[in-house]
C-alpha positions as CSV (number, residue, x, y, z in Angstrom):
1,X,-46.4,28.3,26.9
2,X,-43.0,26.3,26.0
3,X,-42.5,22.6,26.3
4,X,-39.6,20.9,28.0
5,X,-38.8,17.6,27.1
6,X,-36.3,16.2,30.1
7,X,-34.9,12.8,30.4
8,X,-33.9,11.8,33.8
9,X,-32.8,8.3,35.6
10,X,-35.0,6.3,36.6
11,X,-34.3,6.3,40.6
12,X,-34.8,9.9,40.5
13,X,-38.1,10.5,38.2
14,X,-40.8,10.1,41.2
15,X,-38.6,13.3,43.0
16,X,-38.6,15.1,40.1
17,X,-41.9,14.4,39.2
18,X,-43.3,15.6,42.8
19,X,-40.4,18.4,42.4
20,X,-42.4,20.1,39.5
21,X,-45.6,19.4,40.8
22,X,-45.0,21.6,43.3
23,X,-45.0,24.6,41.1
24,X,-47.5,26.4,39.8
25,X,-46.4,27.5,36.4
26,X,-45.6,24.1,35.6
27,X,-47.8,21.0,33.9
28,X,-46.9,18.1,33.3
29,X,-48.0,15.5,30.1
30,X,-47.3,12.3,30.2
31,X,-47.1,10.7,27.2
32,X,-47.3,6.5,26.6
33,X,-45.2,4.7,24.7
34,X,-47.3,1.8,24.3
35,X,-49.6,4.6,22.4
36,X,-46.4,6.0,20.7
37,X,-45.7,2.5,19.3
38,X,-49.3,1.4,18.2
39,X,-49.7,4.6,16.6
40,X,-46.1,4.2,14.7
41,X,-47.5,0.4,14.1
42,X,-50.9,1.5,12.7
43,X,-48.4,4.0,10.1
44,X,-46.4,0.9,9.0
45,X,-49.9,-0.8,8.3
46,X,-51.6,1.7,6.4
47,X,-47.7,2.3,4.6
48,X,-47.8,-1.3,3.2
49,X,-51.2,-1.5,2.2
50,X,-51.1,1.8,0.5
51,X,-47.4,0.0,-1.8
52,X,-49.7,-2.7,-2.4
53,X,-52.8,-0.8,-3.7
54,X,-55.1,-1.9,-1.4
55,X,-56.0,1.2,-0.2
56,X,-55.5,4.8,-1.5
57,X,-52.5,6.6,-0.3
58,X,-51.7,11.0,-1.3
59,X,-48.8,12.7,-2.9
60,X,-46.5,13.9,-0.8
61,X,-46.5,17.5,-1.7
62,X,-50.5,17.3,-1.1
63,X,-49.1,16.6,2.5
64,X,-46.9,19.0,3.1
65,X,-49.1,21.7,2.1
66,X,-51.5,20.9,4.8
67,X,-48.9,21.5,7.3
């Protein structure tokens, strides 16, 4: 399956909303942003306690060979 990210005015979101709904092929995710930002918020968090050794942060590389 491929995602679709779509940005469309406000007035007209409900339509398209109930537009896509109608099909069958089609599901839609919604996403918060209020989850979007605490989760960005909880980074920052962890960020600064990791620069002021209060807790235990990885390398980078360690990182980025998990993904």
């Amino acid at each position: 399956m491929k995602e679709l990210i779509i940005e469309v005015h406000e007035q007209k979101y409900n339509f398209l909303i109930e537009l896509l709904k109608s099909f069958d092929f089609v599901s839609i995710k919604k996403t918060s942003r209020k989850k979007d930002i605490l989760f960005i918020a909880k980074g920052m968090q962890n960020a600064k306690l990791a620069s002021e050794g209060k807790i235990k942060s990885r390398l980078a590389k360690s990182f980025l060979n998990e993904l």
